[in-house]
C-alpha positions in Angstrom: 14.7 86.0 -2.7 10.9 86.2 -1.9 9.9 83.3 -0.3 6.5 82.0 1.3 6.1 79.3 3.9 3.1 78.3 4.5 2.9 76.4 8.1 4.9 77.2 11.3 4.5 74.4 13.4 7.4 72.6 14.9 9.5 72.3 11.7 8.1 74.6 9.6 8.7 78.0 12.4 12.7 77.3 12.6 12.5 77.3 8.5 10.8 80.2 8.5 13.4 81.9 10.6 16.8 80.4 9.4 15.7 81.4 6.0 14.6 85.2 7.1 18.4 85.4 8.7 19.9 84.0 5.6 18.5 87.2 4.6 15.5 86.4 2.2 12.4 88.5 2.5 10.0 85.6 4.4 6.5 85.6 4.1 5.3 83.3 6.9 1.3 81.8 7.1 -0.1 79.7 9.9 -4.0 79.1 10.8 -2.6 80.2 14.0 -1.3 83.7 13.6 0.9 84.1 17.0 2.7 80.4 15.6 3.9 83.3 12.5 5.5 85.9 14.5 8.3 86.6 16.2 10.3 84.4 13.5 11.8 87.7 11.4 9.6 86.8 8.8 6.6 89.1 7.7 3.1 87.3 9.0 0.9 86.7 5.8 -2.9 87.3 7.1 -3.8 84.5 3.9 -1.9 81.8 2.0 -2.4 84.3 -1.3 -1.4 87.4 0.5 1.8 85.0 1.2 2.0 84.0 -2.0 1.8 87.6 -4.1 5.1 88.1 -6.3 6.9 84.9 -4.1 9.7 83.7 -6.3 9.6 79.9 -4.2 6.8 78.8 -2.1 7.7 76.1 0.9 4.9 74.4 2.5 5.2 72.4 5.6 1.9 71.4 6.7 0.6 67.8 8.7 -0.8 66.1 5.5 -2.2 66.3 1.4 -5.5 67.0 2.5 -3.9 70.2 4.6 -1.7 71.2 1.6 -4.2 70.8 -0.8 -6.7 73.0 1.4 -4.3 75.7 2.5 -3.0 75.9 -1.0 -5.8 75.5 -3.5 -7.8 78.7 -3.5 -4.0 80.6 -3.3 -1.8 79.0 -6.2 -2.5 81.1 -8.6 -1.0 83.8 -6.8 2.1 82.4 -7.2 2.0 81.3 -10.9 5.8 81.0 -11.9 7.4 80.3 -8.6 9.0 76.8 -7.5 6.7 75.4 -4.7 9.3 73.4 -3.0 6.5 70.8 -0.9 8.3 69.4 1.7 5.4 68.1 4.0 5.7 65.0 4.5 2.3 63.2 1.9 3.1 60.3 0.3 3.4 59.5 -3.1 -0.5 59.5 -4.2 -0.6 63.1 -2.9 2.4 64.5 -4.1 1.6 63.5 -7.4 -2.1 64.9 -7.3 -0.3 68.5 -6.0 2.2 68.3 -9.1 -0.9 68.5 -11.1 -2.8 71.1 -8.8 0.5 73.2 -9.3 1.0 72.6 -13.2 -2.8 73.8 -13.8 -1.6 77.0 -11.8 1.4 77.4 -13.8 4.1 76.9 -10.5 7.0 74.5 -10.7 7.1 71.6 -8.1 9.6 69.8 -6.5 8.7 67.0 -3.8 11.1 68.0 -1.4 10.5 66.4 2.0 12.9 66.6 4.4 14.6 64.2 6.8 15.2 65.5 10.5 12.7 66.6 13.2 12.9 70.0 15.4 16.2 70.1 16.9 17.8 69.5 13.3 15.5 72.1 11.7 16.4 74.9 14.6 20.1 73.9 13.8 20.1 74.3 9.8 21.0 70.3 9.4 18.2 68.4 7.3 18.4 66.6 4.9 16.0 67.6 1.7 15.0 64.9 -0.5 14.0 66.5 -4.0 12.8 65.0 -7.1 11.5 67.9 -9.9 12.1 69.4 -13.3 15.8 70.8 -13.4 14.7 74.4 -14.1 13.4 74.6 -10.1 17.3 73.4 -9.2 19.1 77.0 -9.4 16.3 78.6 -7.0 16.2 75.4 -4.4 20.1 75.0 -4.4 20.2 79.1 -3.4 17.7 78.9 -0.9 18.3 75.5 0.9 21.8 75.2 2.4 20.0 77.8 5.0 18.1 75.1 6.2 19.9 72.1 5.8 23.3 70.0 5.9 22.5 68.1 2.9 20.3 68.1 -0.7 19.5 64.6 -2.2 18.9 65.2 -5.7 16.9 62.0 -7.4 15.7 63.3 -11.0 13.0 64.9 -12.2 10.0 61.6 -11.6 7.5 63.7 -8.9 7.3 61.0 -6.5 10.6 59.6 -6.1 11.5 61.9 -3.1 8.2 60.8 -1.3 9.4 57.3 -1.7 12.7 57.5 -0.3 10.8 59.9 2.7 8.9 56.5 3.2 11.5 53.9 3.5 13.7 56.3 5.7 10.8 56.6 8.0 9.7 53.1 8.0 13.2 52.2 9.3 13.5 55.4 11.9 10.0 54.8 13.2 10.5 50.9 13.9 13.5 51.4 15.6 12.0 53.9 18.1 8.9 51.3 18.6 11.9 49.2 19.2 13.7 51.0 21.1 10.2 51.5 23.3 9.7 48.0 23.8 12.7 47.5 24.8 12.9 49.7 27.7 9.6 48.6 28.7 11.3 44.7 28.5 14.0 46.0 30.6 11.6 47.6 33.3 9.2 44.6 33.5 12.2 42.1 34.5 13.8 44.6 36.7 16.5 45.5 34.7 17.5 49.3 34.9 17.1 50.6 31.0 20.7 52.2 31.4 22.6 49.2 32.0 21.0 48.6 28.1 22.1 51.8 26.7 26.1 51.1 28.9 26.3 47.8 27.5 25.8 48.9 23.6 27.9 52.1 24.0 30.9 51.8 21.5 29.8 48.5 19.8 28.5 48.0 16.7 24.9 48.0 17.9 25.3 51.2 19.4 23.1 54.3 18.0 22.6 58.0 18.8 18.8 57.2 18.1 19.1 54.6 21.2 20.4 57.0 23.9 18.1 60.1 23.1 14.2 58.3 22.6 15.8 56.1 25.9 16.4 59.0 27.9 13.2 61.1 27.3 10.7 57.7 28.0 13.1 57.6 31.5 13.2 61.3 32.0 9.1 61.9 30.9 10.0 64.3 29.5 8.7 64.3 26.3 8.2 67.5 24.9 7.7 67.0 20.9 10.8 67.0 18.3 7.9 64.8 16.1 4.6 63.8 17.5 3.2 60.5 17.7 0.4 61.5 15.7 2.5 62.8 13.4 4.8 59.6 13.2 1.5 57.5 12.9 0.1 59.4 10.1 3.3 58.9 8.4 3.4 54.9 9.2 -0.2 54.8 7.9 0.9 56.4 4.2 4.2 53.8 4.7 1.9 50.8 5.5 -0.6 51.8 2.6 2.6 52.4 0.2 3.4 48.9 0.5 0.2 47.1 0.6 -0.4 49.3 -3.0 3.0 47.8 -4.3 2.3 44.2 -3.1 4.6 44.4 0.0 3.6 42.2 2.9 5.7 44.3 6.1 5.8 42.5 9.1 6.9 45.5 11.2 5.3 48.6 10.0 1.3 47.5 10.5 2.4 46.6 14.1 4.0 49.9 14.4 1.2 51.9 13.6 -1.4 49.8 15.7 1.0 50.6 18.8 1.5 53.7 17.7 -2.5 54.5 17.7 -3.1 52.7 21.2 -0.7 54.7 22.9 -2.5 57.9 20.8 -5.8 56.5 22.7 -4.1 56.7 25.9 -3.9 60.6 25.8 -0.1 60.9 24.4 -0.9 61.7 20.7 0.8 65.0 21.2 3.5 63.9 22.7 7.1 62.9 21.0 7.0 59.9 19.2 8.6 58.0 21.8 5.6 58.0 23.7 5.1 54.7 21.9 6.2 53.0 24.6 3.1 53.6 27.1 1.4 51.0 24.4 3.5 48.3 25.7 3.5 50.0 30.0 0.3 51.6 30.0 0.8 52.6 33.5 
């Protein structure tokens, strides 16, 4: 199949590539060209050279505005392909691309998609998809390639967005969490470890737990999902509920953290950098 994917940052380079060795002829576009190459996939010089006699279209870009940019001036290109948006955008945004894409005759599906880089090298995401049942044939081809798992939720454009929400608000707590709680640990002179020894096995035990634990001890915190990507994606959580009359306790705090430690130079770094809102030092 002819596929474009537009965006080859963290996730959307290892898409790119699993889906060129699945065998699929991949048209790959990036504002930064050298981010396009070396994946297997053909590097598109413009979203509409990408998009010319594409059968599905993926874009994984950092937000709406950034679809809608990267996309607008290029859909019609691709009238009568699926456009498979898994960025992650919210529900306002993925509604206002459905219509972008019906006035340029393509099919969409919200489809974001639950994992961060490690998952995405490895083929195991999870896609969340909501979209007409016509697009279903071409996305259930093309995405076992990238993922362990396909979440089908109807055909109401906005209902994978929503799930993408409430699966982040609860991932993106717990590493604040999980943050906090190794900077508790260290301020009363308590070695984090002895935390993550005394959980392993037990019912409060999580993989989640160990991994963000070990790369706040280590430093080493090369990106699987930046801060400032986790913070945008808070900020469309927090605005989600406040627009359906949801008073969170958690989230708002989340993202205020999330944005001082952003101030304090570690924006793009892995989320987990969180925790240098609560130690600075």
């Amino acid at each position: 199949m002819r596929i474009a994917v537009l965006g080859t940052g963290l996730m959307g380079a290892p898409i790119a590539r699993r889906l060129a060795e699945a065998g699929h002829d991949v048209q790959a576009w990036n504002r930064t060209r050298s981010k396009a190459e070396g994946l297997g996939a053909m590097v598109a010089e413009t979203p509409r050279d990408a998009l010319e006699g594409t059968e599905l279209v993926v874009t994984m870009l950092a937000d709406g505005p950034n679809v809608e940019e990267v996309v607008g001036e290029a859909l019609d290109a691709g009238q009568g392909a699926v456009w498979a948006q898994t960025s992650t955008v919210g529900i306002d945004w993925t509604k206002r691309l459905a219509e972008l894409a019906h006035e340029h005759g393509l099919v969409y599906v919200d489809a974001p998609v639950l994992g961060t880089r490690a998952p995405a090298e490895q083929g195991q995401l999870v896609v969340l998809l909501a979209g007409p049942e016509k697009a279903r044939a071409v996305c259930e081809e093309v995405l076992p390639a990238i993922s362990r798992k396909q979440v089908w939720l109807g055909e109401d454009i906005g209902a994978a967005s929503a799930l993408k929400l409430v699966l982040n608000h609860w991932i993106q707590n717990t590493v604040e969490n999980v943050g906090e709680t190794v900077a508790l640990a260290q301020a009363l002179g308590v070695d984090p470890r002895q935390f993550l020894d005394t959980i392993t096995g037990g019912q409060m035990d999580m993989p989640y737990a160990h991994l963000k634990t070990e790369a706040i001890l280590s430093g080493n915190l090369e990106p699987s999902f930046t801060l400032r990507l986790a913070a945008k994606d808070m900020d469309l959580i927090v605005s989600a509920a406040n627009a359906a009359g949801v008073d969170l306790g958690l989230g708002p705090v989340t993202l205020e953290r999330m944005r001082r430690a952003i101030d304090l130079g570690h924006g793009d770094e892995d989320m987990a950098a969180t925790y240098y809102a609560t130690r600075p030092e």
